[in-house]
MARTI-775954 format. One record per residue (C-alpha): x, y, z; residue in one letter. Coordinates in pm, whole numbers, padded with zeros to 5 digits, always signed. Layout:
<lumros>
XYZA ...
</lumros>
This chain:
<lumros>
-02263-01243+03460X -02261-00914+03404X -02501-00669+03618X -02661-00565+03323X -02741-00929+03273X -02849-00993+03637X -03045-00695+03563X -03276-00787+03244X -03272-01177+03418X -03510-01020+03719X -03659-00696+03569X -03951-00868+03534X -03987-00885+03940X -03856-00561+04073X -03862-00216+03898X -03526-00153+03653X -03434+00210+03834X -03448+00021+04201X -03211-00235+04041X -02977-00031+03930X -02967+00212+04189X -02874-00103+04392X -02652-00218+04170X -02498+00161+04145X -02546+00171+03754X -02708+00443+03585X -03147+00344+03386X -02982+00523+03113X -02647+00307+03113X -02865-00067+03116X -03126+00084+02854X -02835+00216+02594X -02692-00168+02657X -03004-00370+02606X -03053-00168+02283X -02718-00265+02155X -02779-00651+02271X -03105-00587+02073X -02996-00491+01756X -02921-00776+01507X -02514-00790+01373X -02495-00571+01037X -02457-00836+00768X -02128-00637+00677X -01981-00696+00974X -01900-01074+00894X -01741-00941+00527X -01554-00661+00684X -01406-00903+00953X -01297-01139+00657X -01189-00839+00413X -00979-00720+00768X -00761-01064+00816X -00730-01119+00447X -00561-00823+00417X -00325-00884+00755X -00473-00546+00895X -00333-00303+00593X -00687-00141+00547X -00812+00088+00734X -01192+00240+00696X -01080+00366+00346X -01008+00089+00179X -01212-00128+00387X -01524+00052+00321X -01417+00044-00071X -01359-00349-00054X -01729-00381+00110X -01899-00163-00124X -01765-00385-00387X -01953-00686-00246X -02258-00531-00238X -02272-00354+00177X -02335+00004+00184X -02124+00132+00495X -01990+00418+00567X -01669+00504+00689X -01738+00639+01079X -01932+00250+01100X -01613+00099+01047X -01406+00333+01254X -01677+00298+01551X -01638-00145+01469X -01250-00117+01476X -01264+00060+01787X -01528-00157+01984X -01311-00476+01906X -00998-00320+01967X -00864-00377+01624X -00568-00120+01474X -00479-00044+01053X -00090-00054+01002X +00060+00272+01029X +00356+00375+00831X +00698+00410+00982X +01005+00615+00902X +01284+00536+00653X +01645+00545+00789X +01953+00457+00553X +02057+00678+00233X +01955+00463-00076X +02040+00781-00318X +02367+00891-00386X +02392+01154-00636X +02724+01157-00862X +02784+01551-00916X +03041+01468-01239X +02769+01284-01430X +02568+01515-01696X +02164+01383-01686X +01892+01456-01889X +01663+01702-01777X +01328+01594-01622X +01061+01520-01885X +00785+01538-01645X +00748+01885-01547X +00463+02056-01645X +00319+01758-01822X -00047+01641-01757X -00080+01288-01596X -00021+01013-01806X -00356+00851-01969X -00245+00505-02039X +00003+00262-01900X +00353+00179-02006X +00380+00606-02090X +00618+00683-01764X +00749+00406-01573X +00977+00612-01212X +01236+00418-01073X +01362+00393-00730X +01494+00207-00448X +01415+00132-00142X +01588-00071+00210X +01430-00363+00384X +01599-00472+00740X +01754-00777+00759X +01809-01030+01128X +02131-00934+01263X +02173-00513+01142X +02201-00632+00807X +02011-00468+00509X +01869-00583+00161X +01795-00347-00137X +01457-00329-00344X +01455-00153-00684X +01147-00152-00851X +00980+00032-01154X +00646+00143-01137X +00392+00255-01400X +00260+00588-01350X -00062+00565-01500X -00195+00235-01297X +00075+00220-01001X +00154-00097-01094X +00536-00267-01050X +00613-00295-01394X +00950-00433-01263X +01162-00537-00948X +01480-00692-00821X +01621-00750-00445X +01962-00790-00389X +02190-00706-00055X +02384-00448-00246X +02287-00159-00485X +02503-00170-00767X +02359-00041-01093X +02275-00426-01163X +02001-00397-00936X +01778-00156-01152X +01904-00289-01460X +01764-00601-01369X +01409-00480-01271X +01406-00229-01578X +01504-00561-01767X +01209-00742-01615X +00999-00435-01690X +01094-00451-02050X +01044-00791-02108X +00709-00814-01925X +00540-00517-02046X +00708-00484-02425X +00660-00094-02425X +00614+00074-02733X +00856+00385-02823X +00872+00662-02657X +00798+00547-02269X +00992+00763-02017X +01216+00596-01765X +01182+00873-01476X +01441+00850-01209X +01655+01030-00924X +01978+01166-00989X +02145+00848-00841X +02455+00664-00975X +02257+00404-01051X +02002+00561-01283X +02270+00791-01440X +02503+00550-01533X +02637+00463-01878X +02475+00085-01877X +02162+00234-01766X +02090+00481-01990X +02244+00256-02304X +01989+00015-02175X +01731+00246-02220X +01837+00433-02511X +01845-00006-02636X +01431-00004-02581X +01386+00345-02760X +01291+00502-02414X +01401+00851-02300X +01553+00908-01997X +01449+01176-01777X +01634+01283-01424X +01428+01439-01111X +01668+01788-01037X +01908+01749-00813X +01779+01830-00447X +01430+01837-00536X +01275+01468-00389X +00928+01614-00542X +01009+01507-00908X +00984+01166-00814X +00764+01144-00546X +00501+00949-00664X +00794+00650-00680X +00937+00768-00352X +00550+00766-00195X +00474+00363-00167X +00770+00248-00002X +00679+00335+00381X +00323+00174+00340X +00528-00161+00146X +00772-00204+00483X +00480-00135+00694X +00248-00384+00521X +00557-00633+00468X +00706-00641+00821X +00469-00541+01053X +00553-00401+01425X +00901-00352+01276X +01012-00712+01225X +01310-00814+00979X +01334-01074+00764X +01515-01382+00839X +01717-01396+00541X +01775-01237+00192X +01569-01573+00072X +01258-01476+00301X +01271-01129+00160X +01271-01230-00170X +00980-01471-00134X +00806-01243+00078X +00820-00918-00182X +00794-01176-00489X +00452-01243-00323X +00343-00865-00181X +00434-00674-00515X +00304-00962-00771X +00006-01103-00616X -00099-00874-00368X +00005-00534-00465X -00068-00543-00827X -00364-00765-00824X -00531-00725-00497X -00478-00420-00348X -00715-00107-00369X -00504+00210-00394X -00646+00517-00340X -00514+00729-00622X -00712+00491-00844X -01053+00530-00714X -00981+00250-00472X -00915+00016-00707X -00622-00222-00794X -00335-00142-01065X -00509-00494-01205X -00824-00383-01211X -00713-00029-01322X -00568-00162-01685X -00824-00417-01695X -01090-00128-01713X -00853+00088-01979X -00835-00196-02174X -01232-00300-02190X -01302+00087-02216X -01072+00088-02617X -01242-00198-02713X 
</lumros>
């Protein structure tokens, strides 16, 4: 028992400031407590506890607050910071990147970017960016992620993990993209300068779907930053507390899941009014009809 318990138990039979100046605790200290033993539990605080552990901590008040407001609980952001703190509980924090996943081949002649100065694309399958991306491995080892996303919605159009990064890696998720999505002429496949992206196969492959190619410059990351941007919060939200995965089996079942189910279809992202590349389309779709 607590001596603000012992306190309120025998308040009715002695005076509250001769208790607690016996009990060496400030009036101020047991009155602030019994008003927070007082008030009844928000009826958000049951949702945002569920919305928190069914999204393995990723949220933090942003999102959470979006997720809450979309089940019907008006709560504001310092709420949830202030009901985080009191029970101790922590948002996943993004972590730095370590090995190279671009290398540049200075012989090869690219297009030039097609992005630059253009206004933000208005509908999806417009500009899909390419890029790749590491995730550890037990044991030192690494596997590679190359996925291509839709500009418009954020959504992986396209993906493929393999342990090395040949140029089969993004011709296999641009294939999946393709075949998936059935773009319409025109779509630009934005990349880095990478061998990868600026090889032969690639570009035949996407000269095949009637696509244009377009290269960020060389030494400028900004081109393609809005590919570049996701991958810190993925291995943060994938391997928490900077775990590895198993094997390149696990990691394939594990991303298969994030990027398909999650990612696309459940998760709010910010850039879209907090909600999901799903839900994003969805909404363009309902508003041409």
């Amino acid at each position: 028992m607590s001596r603000y318990q012992f306190i309120e138990q025998v308040a009715a039979a002695e005076l509250v400031q001769v208790l607690c100046r016996v009990l060496h605790v400030s009036p101020a200290g047991y009155y602030q407590w019994r008003s927070r033993v007082a008030r009844p539990m928000p009826a958000w605080e049951p949702a945002a506890t569920a919305a928190f552990s069914r999204h393995a901590q990723r949220y933090g008040t942003r999102r959470l607050r979006a997720e809450l407001q979309a089940e019907g609980y008006n709560v504001g952001r310092y709420a949830l910071r202030t009901w985080l703190r009191r029970r101790s509980l922590h948002a996943l924090s993004t972590r730095l990147q370590r090995p190279r996943t671009t290398v540049a081949n200075p012989a090869t002649v690219v297009a030039e970017s097609l992005l630059l100065g253009q206004p933000a694309s208005t509908a999806p399958n417009r500009v899909w960016v390419g890029d790749i991306a590491y995730l550890p491995l037990i044991g030192g080892r690494w596997c590679y992620l190359a996925t291509w996303r839709d500009t418009y919605s954020r959504r992986v159009v396209g993906w493929h993990l393999d342990q090395h990064m040949p140029t089969e890696l993004v011709l296999m998720a641009l294939e999946q993209a393709l075949t998936l999505r059935q773009p319409a002429p025109g779509l630009i496949n934005h990349a880095d300068c990478s061998s990868q992206y600026t090889s032969a196969a690639c570009r035949a492959r996407i000269e095949k779907a009637h696509a244009l190619a377009s290269y960020s410059r060389p030494g400028n990351p900004y081109d393609n930053a809005q590919a570049e941007a996701g991958w810190s919060t993925l291995k943060t939200e994938l391997l928490p507390h900077g775990g590895a995965f198993a094997s390149l089996e696990e990691a394939r079942l594990e991303v298969a899941y994030y990027l398909d189910t999650y990612f696309n279809l459940d998760r709010r992202h910010s850039a879209l009014g907090y909600y999901s590349p799903h839900q994003f389309e969805r909404d363009f779709q309902t508003s041409l009809s």
